[in-house]
C-alpha atoms as one frame of an Amber mdcrd trajectory, in Angstrom:
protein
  16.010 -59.506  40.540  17.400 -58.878  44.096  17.537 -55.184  44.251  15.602
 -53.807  47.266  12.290 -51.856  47.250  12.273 -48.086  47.863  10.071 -45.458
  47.589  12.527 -42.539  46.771  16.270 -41.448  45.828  17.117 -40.924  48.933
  16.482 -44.186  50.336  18.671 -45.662  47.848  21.657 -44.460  50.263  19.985
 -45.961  52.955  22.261 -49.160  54.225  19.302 -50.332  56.663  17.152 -50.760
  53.586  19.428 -51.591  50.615  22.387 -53.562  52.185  21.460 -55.285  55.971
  18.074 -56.979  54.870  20.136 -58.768  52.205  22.723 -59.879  54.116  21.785
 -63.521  54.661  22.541 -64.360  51.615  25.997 -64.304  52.292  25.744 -66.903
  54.306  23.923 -68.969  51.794  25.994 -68.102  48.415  28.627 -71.175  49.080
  26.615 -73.655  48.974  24.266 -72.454  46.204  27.405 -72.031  44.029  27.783
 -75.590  44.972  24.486 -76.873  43.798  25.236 -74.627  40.809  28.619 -74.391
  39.163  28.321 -76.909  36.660  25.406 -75.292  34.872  25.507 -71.930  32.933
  21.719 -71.288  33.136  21.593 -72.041  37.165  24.321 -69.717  37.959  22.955
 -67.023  35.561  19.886 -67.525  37.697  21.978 -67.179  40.858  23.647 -64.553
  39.872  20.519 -62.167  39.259  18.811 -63.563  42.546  21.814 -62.631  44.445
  22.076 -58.812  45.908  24.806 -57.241  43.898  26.262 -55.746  46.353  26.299
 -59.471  48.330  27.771 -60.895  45.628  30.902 -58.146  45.280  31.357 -58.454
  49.515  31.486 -62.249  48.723  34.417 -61.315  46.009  36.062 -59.892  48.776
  35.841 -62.070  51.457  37.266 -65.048  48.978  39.819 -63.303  47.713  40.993
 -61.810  51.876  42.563 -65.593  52.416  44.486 -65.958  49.118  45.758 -62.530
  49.454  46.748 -63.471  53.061  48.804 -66.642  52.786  50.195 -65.390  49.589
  51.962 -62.495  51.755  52.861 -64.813  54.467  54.335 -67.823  52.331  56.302
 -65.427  50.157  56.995 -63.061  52.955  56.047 -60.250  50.476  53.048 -57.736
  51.698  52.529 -56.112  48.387  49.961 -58.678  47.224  46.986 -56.160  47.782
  48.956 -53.410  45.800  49.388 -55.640  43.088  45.117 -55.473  42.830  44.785
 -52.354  43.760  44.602 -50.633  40.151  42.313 -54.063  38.937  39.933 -54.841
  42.386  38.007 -51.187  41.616  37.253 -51.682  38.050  35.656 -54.913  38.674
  33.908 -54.287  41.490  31.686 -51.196  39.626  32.069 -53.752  36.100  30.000
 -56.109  38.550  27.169 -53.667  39.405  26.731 -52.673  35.404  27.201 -56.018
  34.242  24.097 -56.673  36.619  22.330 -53.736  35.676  22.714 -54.795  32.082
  21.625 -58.465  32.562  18.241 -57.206  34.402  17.586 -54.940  31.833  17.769
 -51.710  33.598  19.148 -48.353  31.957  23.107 -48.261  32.657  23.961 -45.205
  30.921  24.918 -43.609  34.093  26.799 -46.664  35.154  28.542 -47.477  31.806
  29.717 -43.515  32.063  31.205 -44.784  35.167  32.595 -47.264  34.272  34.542
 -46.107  31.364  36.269 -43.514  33.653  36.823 -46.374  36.350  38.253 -48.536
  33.557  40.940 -45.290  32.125  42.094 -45.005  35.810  42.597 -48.756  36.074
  44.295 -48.532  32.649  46.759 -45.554  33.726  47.486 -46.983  37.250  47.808
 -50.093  36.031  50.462 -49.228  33.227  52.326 -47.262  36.105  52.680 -49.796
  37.997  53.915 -52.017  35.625  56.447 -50.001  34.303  57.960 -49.335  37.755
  58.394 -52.944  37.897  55.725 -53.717  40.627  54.548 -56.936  38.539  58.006
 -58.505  38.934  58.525 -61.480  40.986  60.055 -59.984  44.371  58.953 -56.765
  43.692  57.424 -55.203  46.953  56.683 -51.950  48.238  60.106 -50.445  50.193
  57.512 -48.749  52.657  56.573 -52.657  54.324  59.609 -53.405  55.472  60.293
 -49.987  57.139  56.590 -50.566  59.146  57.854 -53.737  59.544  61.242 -52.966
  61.247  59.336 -50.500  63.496  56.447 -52.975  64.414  59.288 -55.697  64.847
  61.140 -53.666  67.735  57.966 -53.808  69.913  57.273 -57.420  69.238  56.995
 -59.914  66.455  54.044 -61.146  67.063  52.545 -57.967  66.062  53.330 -58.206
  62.403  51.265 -61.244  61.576  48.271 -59.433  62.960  49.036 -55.993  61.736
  49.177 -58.077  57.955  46.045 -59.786  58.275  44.050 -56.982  59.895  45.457
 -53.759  57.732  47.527 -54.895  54.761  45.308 -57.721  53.858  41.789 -56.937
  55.387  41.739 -53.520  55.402  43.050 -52.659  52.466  40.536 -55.184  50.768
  37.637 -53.705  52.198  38.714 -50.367  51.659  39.297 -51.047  47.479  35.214
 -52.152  47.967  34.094 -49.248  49.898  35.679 -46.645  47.447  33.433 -48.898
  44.995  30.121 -49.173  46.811  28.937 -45.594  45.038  28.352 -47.401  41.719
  25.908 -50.081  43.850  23.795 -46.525  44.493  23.953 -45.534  41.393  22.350
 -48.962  40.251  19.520 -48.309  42.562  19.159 -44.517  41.380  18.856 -46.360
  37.579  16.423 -48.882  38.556  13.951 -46.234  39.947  14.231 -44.930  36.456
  15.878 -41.687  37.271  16.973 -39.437  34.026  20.050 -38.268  33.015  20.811
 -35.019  33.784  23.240 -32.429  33.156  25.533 -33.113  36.289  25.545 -37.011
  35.182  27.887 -35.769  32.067  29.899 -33.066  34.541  30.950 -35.705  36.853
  32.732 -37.993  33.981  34.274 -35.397  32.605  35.536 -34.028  36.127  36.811
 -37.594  36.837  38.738 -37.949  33.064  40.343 -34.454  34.066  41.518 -36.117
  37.205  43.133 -38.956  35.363  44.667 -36.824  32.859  46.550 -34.863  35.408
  47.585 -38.040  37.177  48.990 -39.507  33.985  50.740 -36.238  33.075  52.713
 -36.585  36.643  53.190 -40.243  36.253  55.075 -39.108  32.738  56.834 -36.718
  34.066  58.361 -38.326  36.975  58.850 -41.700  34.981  61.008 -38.982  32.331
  62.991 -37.634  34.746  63.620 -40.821  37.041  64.624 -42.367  33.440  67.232
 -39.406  32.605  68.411 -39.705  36.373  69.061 -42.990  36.055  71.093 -42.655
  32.434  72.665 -40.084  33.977  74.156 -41.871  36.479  74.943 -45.038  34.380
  77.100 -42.597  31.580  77.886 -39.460  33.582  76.320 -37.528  30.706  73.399
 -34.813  31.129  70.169 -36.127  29.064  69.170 -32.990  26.666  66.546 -30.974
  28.196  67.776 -31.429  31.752  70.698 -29.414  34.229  73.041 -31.516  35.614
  71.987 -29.783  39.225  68.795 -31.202  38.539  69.503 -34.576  38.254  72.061
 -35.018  40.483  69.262 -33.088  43.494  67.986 -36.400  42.805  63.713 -35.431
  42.382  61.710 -34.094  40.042  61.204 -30.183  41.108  59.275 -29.036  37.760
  55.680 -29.209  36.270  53.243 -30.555  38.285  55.457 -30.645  40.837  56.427
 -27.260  41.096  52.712 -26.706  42.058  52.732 -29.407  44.758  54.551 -31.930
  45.764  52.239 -35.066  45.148  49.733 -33.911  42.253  48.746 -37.390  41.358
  47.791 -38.214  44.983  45.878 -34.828  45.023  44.096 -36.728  42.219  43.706
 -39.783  43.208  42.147 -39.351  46.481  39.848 -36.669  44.432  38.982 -38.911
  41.961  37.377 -41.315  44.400  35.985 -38.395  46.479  33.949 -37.511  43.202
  33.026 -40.836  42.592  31.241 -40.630  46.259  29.900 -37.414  45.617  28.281
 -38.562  42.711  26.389 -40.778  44.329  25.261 -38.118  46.899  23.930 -35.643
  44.338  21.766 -38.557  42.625  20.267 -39.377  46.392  19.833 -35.342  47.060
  22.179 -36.059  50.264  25.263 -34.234  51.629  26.708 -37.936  52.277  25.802
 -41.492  52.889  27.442 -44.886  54.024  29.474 -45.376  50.827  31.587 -42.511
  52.161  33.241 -44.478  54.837  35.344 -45.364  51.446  36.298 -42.270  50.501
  37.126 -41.563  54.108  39.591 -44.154  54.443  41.218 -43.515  50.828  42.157
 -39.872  51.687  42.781 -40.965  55.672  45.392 -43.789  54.361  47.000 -41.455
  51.962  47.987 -38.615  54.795  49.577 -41.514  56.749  51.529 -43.171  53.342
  52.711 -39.661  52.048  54.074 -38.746  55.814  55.920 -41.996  56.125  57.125
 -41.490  52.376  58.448 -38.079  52.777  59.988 -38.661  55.895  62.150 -41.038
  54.067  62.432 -39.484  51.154  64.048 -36.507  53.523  66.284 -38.714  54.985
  67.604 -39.745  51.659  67.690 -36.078  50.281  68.469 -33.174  52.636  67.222
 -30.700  50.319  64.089 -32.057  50.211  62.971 -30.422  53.808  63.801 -27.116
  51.303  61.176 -28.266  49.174  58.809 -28.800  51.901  59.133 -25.242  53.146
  58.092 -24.071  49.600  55.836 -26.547  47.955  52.589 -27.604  49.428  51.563
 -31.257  50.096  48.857 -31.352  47.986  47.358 -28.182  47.724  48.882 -25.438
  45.340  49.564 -22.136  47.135  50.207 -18.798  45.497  53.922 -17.804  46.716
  56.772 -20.116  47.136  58.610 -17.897  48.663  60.008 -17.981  52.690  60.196
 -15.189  55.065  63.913 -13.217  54.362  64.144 -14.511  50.946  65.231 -11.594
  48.493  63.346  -9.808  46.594  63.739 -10.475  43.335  62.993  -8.198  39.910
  58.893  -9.423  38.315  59.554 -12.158  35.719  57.567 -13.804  33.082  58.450
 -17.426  34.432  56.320 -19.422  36.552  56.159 -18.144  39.874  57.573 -21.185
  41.325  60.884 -21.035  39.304  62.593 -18.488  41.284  61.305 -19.799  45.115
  62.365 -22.498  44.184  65.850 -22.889  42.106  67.400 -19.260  43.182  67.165
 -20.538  46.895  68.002 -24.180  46.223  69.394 -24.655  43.194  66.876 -27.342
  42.530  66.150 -28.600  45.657  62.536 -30.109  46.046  61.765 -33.737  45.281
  60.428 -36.403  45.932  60.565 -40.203  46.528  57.434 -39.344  47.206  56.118
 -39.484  44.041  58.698 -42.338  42.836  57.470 -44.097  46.342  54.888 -46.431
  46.164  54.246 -48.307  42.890  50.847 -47.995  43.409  50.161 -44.312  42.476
């Protein structure tokens, strides 16, 4: 077994003693796969004598060139997003499937897991269904950067792709994993279950709940949009203002503009913070993940709105009066009437009796990947 020695919970955060003195076995894993692959028994034995955690970087680091020239000979840059839903899941499957084979206690982990593997499942599905598996299919949003990067010089592009779309992004799907590589440590120093290890699952299955319940409703609408505009009819259970505003205004989005990226970048967060509690630490390395997760999404959702405005003028309406991310208490502007106390959600009258619907989102109908 190559998990490292310590002495107490908190050194399981502790990269100088559970991630740098293995790192030399990076260097040796190709050519002990070599000497390996052709028997079962030798690359079980590999496997266990290999540092987790070294063998997941390894994952990345082959899979950062095929990525790569996979963008550049296709000229598409949405081969990362097409992983991004998958990469996370296996990543954390890795670190139980190891805690399994070494016999260690994964109940913890396999809790983990299971809510890792429902987000993969719901992202996943999303993705699919907004086409993002098709052949061509790529995310609008790299050809914009690209235009921009382009009028400075071309020569920037290639490196901006294999630094940030390919590299980057990689390592950033590991980071957001690394938490479950703690957890492994906190279950192999025998550490019992306790009442916040079944608080955090259930926090994180709330999270994906509410992301699937805006995926639906966006997907609904977007789909009566569309028929809409193929038969000039109204779909029942939708105002024609609504659907010709062009974004979803209602629900979850009444509350804030992107609720499932509020989730998603709080799903991970917990995931981190989970990790913290079991060390008794206020944060550790694997938050350099969770850093970058919720850092990338405040650039993504600024360059998506901004063109989602351009495309819909009422949407800088809906900026005025709907959050981001977090839901505020009054939608209402400064010289807006004063209206008579209704039993409808506060957001109703903010936000259709100013605009007649206007709030939206390509935002939300953006990227694929959320």
């Amino acid at each position: 077994m190559a998990l490292p020695t310590v002495a107490t919970f908190e050194e399981c955060a502790d990269f100088s003693q559970t991630v740098a003195p293995f790192l030399p076995q990076l260097y040796e894993l190709p050519q002990q796969l070599l000497n390996s692959y052709s028997s079962r028994d030798e690359l079980l034995q590999l496997y266990v004598a290999t540092n987790p955690m070294i063998s997941a970087l390894a994952l990345g680091l082959f899979l950062f060139p095929i990525v790569w020239i996979a963008s550049e000979v296709n000229r598409n840059y949405s081969q990362v997003d097409r992983l991004w839903s998958i990469l996370p899941a296996i990543f954390i499957g890795h670190f139980v499937a190891y805690g399994h084979v070494v016999g260690l206690d994964t109940e913890r982990l396999d809790m983990l897991l299971f809510t890792v593997v429902v987000w993969s499942g719901r992202l996943t599905f999303n993705y699919w269904r907004r086409g993002g598996y098709n052949i061509g299919s790529e995310d609008y949003r790299w050809m914009v950067i690209k235009k921009v990067v382009d009028s400075y010089s071309k020569a920037i592009w290639p490196v901006f792709n294999i630094i940030f779309i390919a590299g980057m992004q990689l390592s950033l799907l590991l980071l957001i994993s690394t938490p479950a590589y703690i957890q492994l440590l906190v279950s192999n120093m025998e550490m019992p279950m306790s009442k916040v290890d079944t608080l955090f699952p259930r926090a994180l299955g709330g999270l994906v709940l509410i992301e699937a319940l805006a995926d639906h409703q966006q997907w609904t609408f977007q789909t009566a949009k569309a028929k809409y505009r193929a038969t000039a009819k109204v779909p029942q259970g939708y105002e024609q203002g609504d659907l010709e505003r062009g974004f979803v205004v209602t629900g979850l989005f009444s509350l804030c503009r992107h609720p499932n990226f509020v989730c998603e970048q709080a799903f991970w967060v917990a995931v981190y913070q989970w990790s913290c509690f079991n060390t008794d630490q206020l944060y550790n390395w694997t938050g350099f993940g969770a850093l970058g997760l919720v850092c990338l999404f405040q650039g993504s959702t600024w360059l998506t709105e901004k063109l989602t405005a351009q495309k819909y003028p009422e949407y800088k309406e809906y900026q005025k009066r709907v959050s981001k991310f977090i839901p505020r208490m009054s939608h209402a502007l400064p010289g807006d009437p004063v209206d008579e106390p209704s039993m409808e959600p506060s957001v109703e009258p903010a936000t259709r009796s100013k605009i007649a619907g206007k709030k939206g989102d390509k935002g939300q109908k953006g990227s694929k990947r959320n």
